[in-house]
C-alpha positions in Angstrom: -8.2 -30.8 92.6 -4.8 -29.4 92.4 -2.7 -31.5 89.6 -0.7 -34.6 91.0 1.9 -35.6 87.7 3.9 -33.3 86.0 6.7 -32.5 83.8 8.6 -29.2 83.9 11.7 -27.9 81.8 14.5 -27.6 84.1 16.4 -24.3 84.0 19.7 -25.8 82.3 17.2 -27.5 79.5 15.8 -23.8 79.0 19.0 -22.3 78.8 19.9 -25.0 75.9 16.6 -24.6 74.0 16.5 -20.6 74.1 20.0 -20.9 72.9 19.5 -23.7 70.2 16.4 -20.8 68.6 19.3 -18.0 68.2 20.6 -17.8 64.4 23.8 -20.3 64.1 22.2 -22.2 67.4 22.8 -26.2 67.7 19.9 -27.7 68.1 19.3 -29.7 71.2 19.6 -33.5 70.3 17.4 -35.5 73.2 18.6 -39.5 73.2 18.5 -40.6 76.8 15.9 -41.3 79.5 16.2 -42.4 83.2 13.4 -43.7 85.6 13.7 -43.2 89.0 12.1 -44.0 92.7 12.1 -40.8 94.0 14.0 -41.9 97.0 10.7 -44.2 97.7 8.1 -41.4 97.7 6.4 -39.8 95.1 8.5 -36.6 94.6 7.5 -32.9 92.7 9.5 -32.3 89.9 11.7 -29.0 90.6 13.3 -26.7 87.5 16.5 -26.7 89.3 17.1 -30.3 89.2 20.3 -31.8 88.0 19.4 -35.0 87.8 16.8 -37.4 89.7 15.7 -37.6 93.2 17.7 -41.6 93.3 18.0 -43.1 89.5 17.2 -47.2 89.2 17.6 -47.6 85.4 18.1 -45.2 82.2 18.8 -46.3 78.6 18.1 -44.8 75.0 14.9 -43.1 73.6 13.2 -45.9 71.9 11.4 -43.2 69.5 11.0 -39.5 69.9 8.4 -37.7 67.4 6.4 -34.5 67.2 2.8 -35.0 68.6 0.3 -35.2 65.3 -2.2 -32.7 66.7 0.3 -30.4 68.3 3.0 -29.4 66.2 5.2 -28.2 69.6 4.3 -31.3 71.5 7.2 -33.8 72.0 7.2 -37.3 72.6 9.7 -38.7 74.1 9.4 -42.9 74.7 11.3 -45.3 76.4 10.4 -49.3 76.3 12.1 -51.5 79.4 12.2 -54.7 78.4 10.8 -57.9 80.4 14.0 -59.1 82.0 14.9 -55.6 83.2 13.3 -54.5 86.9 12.9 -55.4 90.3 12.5 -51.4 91.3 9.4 -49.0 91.7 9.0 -46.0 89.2 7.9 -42.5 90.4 10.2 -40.5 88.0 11.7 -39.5 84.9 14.2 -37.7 83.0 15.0 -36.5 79.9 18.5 -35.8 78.8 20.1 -34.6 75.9 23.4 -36.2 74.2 26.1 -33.8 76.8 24.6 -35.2 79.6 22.2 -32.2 80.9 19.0 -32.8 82.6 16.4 -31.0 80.0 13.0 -32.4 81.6 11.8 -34.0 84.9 8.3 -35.5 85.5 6.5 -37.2 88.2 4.6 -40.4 87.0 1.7 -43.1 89.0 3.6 -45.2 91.1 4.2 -48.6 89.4 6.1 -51.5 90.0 8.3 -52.8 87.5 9.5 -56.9 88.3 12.0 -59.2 87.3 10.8 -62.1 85.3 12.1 -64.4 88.0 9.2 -63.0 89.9 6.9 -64.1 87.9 6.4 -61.4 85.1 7.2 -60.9 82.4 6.2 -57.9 80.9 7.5 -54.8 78.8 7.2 -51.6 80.5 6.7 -48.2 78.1 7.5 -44.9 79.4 6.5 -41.7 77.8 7.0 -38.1 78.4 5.7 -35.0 76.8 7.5 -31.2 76.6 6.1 -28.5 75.0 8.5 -26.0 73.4 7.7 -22.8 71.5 10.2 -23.7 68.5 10.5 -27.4 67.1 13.2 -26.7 65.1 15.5 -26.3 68.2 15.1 -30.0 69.1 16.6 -32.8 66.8 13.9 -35.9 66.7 16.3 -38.9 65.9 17.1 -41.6 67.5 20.0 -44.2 67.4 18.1 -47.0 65.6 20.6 -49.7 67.0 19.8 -49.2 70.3 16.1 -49.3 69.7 13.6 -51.8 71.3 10.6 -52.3 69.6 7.1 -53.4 71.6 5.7 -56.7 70.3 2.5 -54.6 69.7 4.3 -51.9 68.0 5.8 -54.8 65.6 2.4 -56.6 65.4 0.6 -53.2 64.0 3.0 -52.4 61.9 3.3 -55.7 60.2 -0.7 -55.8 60.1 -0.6 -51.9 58.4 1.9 -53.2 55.8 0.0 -56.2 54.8 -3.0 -53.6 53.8 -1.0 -51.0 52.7 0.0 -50.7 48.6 2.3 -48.0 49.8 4.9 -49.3 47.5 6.7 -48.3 44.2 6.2 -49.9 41.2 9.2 -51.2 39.3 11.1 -49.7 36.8 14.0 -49.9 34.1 16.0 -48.2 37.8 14.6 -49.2 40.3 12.7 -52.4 42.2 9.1 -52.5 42.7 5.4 -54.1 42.4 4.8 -54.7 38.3 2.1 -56.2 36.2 2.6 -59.6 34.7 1.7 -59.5 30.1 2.0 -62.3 27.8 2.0 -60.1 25.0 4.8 -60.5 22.5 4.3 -57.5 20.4 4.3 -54.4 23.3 6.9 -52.3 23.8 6.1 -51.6 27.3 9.2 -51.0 29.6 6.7 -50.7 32.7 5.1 -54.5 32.0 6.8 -58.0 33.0 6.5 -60.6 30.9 5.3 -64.1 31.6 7.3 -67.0 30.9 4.4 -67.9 27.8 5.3 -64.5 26.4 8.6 -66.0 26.2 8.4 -69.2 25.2 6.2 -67.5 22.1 9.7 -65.8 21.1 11.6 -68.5 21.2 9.6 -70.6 19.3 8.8 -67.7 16.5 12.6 -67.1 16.4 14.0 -70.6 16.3 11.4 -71.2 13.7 13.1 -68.4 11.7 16.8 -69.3 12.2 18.8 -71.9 10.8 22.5 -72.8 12.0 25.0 -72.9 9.8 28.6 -73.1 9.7 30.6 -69.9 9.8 33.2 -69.3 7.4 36.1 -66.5 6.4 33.4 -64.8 4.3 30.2 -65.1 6.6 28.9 -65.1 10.3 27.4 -68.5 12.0 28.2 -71.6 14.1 31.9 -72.3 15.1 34.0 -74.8 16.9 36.2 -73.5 19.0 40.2 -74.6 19.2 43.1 -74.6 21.5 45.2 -75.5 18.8 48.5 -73.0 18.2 50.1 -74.9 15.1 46.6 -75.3 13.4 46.2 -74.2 10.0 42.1 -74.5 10.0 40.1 -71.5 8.6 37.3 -73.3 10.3 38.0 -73.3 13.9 37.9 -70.4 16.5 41.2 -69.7 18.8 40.2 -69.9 22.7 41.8 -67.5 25.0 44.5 -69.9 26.0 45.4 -70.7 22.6 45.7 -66.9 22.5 47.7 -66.7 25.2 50.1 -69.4 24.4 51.0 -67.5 21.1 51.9 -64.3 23.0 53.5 -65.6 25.8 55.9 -68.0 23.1 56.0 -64.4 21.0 56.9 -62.5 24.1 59.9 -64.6 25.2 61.4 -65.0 21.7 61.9 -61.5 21.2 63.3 -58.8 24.0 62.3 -54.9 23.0 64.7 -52.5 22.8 65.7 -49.2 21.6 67.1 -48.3 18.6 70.3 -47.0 18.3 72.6 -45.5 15.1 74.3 -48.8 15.0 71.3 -51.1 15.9 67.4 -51.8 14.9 64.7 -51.4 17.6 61.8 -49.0 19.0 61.8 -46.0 18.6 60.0 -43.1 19.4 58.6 -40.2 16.6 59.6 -36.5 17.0 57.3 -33.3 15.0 60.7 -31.1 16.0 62.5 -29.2 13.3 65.7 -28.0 15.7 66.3 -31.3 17.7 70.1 -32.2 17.9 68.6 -36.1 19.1 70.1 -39.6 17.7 67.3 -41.5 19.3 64.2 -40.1 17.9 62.6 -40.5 14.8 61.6 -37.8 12.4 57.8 -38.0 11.2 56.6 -37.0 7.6 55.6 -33.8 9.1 58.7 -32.6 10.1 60.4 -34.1 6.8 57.9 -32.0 5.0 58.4 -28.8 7.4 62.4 -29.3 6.3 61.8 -29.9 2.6 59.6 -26.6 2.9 62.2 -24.7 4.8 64.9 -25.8 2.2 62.9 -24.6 -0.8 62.8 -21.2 0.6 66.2 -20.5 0.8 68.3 -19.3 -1.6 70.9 -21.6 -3.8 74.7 -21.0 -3.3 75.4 -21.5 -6.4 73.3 -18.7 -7.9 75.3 -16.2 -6.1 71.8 -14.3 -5.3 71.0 -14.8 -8.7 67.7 -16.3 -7.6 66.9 -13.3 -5.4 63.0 -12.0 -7.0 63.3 -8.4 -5.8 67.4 -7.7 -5.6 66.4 -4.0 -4.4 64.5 -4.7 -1.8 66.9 -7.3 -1.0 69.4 -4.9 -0.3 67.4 -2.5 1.6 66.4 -5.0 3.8 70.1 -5.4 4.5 70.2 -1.5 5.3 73.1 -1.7 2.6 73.6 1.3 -0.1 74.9 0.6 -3.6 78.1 1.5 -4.5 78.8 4.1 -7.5 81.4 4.6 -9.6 82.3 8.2 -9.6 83.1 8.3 -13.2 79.8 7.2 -14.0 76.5 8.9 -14.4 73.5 7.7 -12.1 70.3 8.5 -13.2 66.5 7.9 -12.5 65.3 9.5 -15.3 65.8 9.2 -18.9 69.4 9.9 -20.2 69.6 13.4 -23.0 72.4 14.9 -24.8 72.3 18.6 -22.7 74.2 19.0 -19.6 73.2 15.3 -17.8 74.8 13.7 -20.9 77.2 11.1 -18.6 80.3 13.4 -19.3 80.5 14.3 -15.5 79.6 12.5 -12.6 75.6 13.6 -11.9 72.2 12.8 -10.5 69.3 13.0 -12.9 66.0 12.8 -12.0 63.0 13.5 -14.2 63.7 14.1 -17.9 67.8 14.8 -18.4 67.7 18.5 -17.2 66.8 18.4 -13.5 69.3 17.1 -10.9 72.7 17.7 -9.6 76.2 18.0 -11.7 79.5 17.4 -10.1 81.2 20.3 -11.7 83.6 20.8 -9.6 85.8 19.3 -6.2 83.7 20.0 -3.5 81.3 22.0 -5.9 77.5 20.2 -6.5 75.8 22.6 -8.9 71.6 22.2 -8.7 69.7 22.8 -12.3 66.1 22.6 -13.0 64.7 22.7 -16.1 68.2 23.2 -17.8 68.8 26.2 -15.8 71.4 26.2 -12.8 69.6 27.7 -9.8 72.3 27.3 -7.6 75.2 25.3 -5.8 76.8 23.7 -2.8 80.1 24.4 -1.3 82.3 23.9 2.0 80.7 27.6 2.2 76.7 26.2 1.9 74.1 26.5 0.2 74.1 29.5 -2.5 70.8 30.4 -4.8 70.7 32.0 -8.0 67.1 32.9 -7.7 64.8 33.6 -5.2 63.9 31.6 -1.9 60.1 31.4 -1.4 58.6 30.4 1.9 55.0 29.6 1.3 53.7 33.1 0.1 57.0 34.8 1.4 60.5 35.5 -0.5 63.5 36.7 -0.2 65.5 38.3 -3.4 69.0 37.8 -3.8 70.1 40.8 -2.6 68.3 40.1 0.7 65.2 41.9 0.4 62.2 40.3 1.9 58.5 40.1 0.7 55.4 38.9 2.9 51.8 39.6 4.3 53.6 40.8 7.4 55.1 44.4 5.2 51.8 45.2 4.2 52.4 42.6 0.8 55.6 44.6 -0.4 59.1 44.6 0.3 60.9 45.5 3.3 62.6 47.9 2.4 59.6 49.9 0.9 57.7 49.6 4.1 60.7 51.2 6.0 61.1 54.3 4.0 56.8 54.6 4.2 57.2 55.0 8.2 59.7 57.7 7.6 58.1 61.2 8.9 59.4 64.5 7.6 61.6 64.7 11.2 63.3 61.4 10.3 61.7 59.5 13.1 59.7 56.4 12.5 55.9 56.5 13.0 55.5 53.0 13.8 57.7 53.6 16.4 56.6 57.0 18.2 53.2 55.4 18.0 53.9 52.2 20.1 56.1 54.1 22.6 53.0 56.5 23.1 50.5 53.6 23.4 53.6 52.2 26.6 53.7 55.9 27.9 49.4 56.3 28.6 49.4 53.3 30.1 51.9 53.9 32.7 50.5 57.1 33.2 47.3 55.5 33.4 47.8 52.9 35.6 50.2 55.4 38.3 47.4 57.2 39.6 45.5 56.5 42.6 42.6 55.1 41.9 43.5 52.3 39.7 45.0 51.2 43.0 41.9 51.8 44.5 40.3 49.9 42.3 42.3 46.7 41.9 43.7 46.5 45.5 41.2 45.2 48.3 41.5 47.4 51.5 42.9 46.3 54.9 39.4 45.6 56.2 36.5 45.4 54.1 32.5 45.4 55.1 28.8 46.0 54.1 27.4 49.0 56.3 23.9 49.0 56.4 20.6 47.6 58.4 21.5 43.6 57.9 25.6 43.9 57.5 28.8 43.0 57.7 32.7 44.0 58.8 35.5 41.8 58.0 39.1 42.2 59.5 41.1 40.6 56.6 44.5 40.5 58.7 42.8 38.1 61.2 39.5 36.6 59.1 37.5 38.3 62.2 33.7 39.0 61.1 31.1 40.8 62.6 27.4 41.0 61.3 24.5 42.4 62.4 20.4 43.1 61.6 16.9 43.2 62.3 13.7 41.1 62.4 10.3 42.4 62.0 9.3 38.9 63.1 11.3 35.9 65.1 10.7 32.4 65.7 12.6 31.7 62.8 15.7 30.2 61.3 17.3 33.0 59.2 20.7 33.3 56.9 23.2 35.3 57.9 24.4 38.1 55.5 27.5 36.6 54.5 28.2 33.0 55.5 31.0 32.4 57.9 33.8 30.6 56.8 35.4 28.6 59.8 32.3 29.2 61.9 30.2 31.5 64.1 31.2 31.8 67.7 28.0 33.1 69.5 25.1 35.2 68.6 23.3 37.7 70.9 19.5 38.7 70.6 17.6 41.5 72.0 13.8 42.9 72.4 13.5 46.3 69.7 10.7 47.4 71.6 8.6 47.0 74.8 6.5 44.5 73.3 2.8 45.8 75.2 2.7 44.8 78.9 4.5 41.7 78.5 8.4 41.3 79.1 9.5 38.8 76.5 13.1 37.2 76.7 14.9 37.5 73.1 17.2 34.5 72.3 18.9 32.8 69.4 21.9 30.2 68.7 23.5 29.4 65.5 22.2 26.9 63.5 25.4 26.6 61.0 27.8 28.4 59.5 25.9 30.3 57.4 22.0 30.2 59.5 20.7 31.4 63.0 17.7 30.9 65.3 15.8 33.6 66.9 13.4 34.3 68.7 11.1 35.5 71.7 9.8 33.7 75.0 6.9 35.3 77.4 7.6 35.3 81.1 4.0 35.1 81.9 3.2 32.3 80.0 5.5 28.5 80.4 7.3 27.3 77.1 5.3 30.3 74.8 7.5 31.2 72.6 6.5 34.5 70.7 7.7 36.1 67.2 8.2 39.7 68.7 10.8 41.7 66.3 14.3 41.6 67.6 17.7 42.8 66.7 20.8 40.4 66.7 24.3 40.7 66.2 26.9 37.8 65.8 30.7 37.1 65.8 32.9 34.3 64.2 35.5 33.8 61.3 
C-alpha cells in the first residue's frame, strides 16, 4: 500500500534551512500553523506550495520540541480550542516568523465543530519534519499565546506532586528546608521551630535585666520631644531634632567671608595665590615659613652667605683685583713674588707670573724666568718639548721621526759626495720603476678585461660585453637530465637547441631540451618507434641568452 499522509519540506523552507546551516546563518524560527480543507478533498502535499490548498484557521505553535528518540525529529503542535470550528481538516502548514511556507502535510479527514453544535472538544494538531541539522531551527515559542490541553495541565500537575525536583533553601535563595529545635547548631541550612525559639527567649530574658540608661552607661530610655529640656535622662526623637535645626537654620544665613566681614570660607595648600577669599592652611603657612628661612637676610649684606665663592661663581661673576696688589694661591716669600709688583703665585712663592712691565707678563718657574708674553707672543727661554719631541731655541728640532737626533744632523747625514741627497734620489727612483713598470703592455693586459671575453673548450662559454650577449655550449654522454649551464645567465636564457652525437643503432631518436632557469637546462632523447619513450642517448646542445 502506497502511503496516504504526508509531510514534505517545500522548496522555499529548504532554501531557508540550507541557508540557516551556512556559518553566520539565522536560524529559522517556526511559530505559526494553519489547518486547511483542501478545497473539500483530501489533497497531496506538493514542495512548490506557497501556502494551502483553501486555509480555515491558523494560530501560534502551542509547543515545538525536538523528538526524544530522534534528535532531528521536530515537533511541531497546535491545540484549537473548543469554541473554535465549524470546518473539516485535511491539511496543514508550517510557517516560520516572515511568513514563508516551510512544511505542508496531508492529515485523516476530521471534523472540527462549534460548541453550539453540540461539542465541545479541543482539537490537537501535530506535525513532524526531519532536518539534517537542529541547530538551524529555533524551538521557542511565544508563551503568551500558548493554549495548554486540560490533560497536558492535569499530567503536569500530577508529575509535580510526585516529583522532589526542587531546591532546597539557602542563606540566597528560596527552597524546601528541614525544620530543628535545636538551640545550640550553627546550621545555616536548618529552620528553626518556633520551640527553638521560644528556648532563646526565655534563656536570654532570664539573663538580662533592664535598667535605666545613663551619660556613663547603655540601657532603657524614654524618649522626648522636648527642645528646651535640660534632662540627661531622656532621648531626643527625630522631630525634636528637627525642630532644633530648622530654628538653627533660619536664625543664622551662611555667607562668605570677606576682608571686612566674618563667614565661610574655603582653605587653599597654594604658596603663589594672589586670592582675598581663601584661607591659607598650616601647610602652606609652614611651606612659607620654610621658604623664608632659606633666604638670605638683607641686613647681613650676604654676610650669611656659607660658601661666598661658590656664591659668586654661581653668579658667573669674577672678582675684582686691585692692580697694585699681589694675588696669590700659594704661600707668600721674600724672592721675586714678594707683593712689590703686581703677580700671580701659585705653588710655593717662586712659580707664577710677574707683571714686570706694560704689556710685558714674565713666566718663572722654580725662581727661574723661562720666558714672557708680549703684543709680539709668546717667547721661551728654554726649550719647547712636545711629548718626546723638542725644539731648541735656535729652532733646531729633535724627534723619533730624525732618526732620534736633530734635524739638522740628519740633513747633513743624507748629503752624498755629489751634493745631492740620498733620501731623495732614492724616492724619485722608487716613482720612476713604477711608471716604467706599469707603461708596458701587459700590465694593461693584465688589469683591463678585453672587449669580449669567453671559456673555449668542450662545455663553454663566449660573452659579448658591449651587449651582455652569451653563448654556451657542450656535450652529454647521457640525457634525460636536468643539467647547469656553464656560467649562469644573468637576465635569462632565450632558447636552447639539442641534437643526436651519433646514430644511436637502428633507432632514430629526436634530441630535445628547454631551459629550466637561468642558470639549468633539460635534455634529452625520444624514440620514434616507441610512444612517450623517452631515452638518455648522448647529445650535444648549445644555448643563447644574456
Amino acid at each position: 500500500m502506497s502511503t496516504k499522509f504526508k509531510t514534505v519540506i517545500t522548496t522555499a523552507g529548504a532554501a531557508k534551512l540550507a541557508a540557516a546551516t551556512m556559518p553566520g546563518g539565522k536560524k529559522i524560527n517556526l511559530n505559526v500553523m494553519a489547518v486547511g480543507d483542501g478545497g473539500g478533498k483530501l489533497p497531496v502535499p506538493d514542495a512548490g506550495q506557497t501556502q494551502l490548498v483553501n486555509e480555515v484557521w491558523r494560530h501560534t505553535l502551542n509547543k515545538i520540541s525536538q523528538d526524544n528518540r530522534y534528535s532531528n525529529y521536530i515537533v511541531a503542535e497546535l491545540v484549537i480550542p473548543p469554541e473554535v470550528g465549524g470546518f473539516w481538516m485535511r491539511e496543514l502548514g508550517l510557517y516560520d516568523d516572515e511568513g514563508i511556507l516551510i512544511a505542508v502535510a496531508n492529515m485523516a479527514e476530521s471534523y472540527k465543530p462549534e460548541l453550539a453544535e453540540g461539542s465541545g472538544r479541543a482539537q490537537t494538531c501535530r506535525m513532524v519534519i526531519i532536518v539534517s541539522n537542529i541547530a538551524s531551527v529555533e524551538l521557542s515559542i511565544d508563551s503568551t499565546m500558548v493554549m495548554a490541553t486540560q490533560d497536558y495541565v492535569d499530567d503536569k500537575l500530577a508529575e509535580h506532586e510526585k516529583s522532589r525536583r526542587h531546591p532546597d533553601a539557602t542563606l540566597s535563595e528560596k527552597g524546601f528546608t528541614q525544620l530543628s529545635s535545636a538551640t545550640d547548631s550553627a546550621s545555616e541550612e536548618l529552620a528553626a521551630t518556633p520551640k527553638a525559639v521560644k528556648a532563646a527567649y526565655d534563656l536570654a530574658n532570664a539573663k538580662y535585666t533592664a535598667q535605666d540608661a545613663t551619660t556613663t552607661r547603655k540601657g532603657l530610655v524614654q524618649l522626648s520631644n522636648a527642645t528646651d529640656s535640660v534632662s540627661e535622662t531622656l532621648a531626643a526623637t527625630p522631630k525634636a531634632v528637627k525642630v532644633a535645626y530648622d530654628l538653627a537654620n533660619a536664625k543664622y544665613t551662611a555667607q562668605d567671608a570677606t576682608t571686612a566681614r566674618k563667614g565661610i570660607i574655603q582653605l587653599s595648600n597654594a604658596t603663589d595665590s594672589t586670592s582675598e577669599a581663601l584661607a591659607a592652611t598650616p601647610k602652606a603657612v609652614k611651606a612659607a615659613m620654610d621658604n623664608a628661612n632659606g633666604r638670605l637676610e638683607k641686613n647681613s649684606n650676604g654676610g650669611d652667605i656659607p660658601d661666598k665663592a661658590k656664591f659668586v661663581e654661581n653668579l658667573g661673576l669674577k672678582e675684582t683685583l686691585n692692580p697694585t696688589k699681589r694675588v696669590s694661591i700659594g704661600n707668600i716669600g721674600t724672592g721675586v713674588f714678594d707683593g712689590s709688583t703686581p703677580c700671580i703665585n701659585i705653588g710655593d712663592s717662586d712659580s707664577g707670573f710677574i707683571g714686570s712691565a706694560d704689556g710685558v707678563l714674565d713666566i718663572y718657574c722654580n725662581g727661574a724666568k723661562v720666558g714672557y708674553i708680549n703684543g709680539n707672543g709668546l717667547h721661551m727661554l728654554t726649550d719647547i718639548h712636545f711629548d718626546n719631541a723638542r725644539m731648541t731655541t735656535n729652532g733646531d728640532i729633535f724627534s723619533s721621526v730624525w732618526g732620534d737626533n736633530w734635524l739638522s744632523i740628519w740633513i747633513t747625514n743624507q748629503l752624498n759626495t755629489r751634493g745631492t741627497i740620498d733620501w731623495i734620489n732614492g724616492e724619485l727612483a722608487i716613482r720612476d720603476n713604477n711608471i716604467n713598470t706599469r707603461a708596458t703592455w701587459d700590465y694593461v693586459n693584465q688589469t683591463f678585461a678585453r672587449k669580449n671575453t669567453a671559456s673555449i673548450q668542450d662545455w663553454g662559454w663566449i660573452l659579448d660585453d658591449s651587449t651582455g650577449f652569451i653563448m654556451q655550449w657542450g656535450t652529454l654522454g647521457n640525457s634525460n637530465g636536468t643539467y647547469n649551464f656553464p656560467r649562469a645567465f644573468p637576465v635569462g636564457c632565450f632558447a636552447i637547441f639539442v641534437t643526436n652525437t651519433n646514430a644511436q643503432g637502428s633507432q632514430v631518436d629526436n634530441a630535445f631540451g628547454y631551459p629550466v632557469s637561468n642558470s639549468q637546462f633539460f635534455a634529452a632523447t625520444k624514440s620514434s618507434g616507441m610512444v612517450n619513450l623517452v631515452n638518455d642517448f648522448p647529445v650535444a646542445w648549445f644555448a643563447i641568452g644574456r
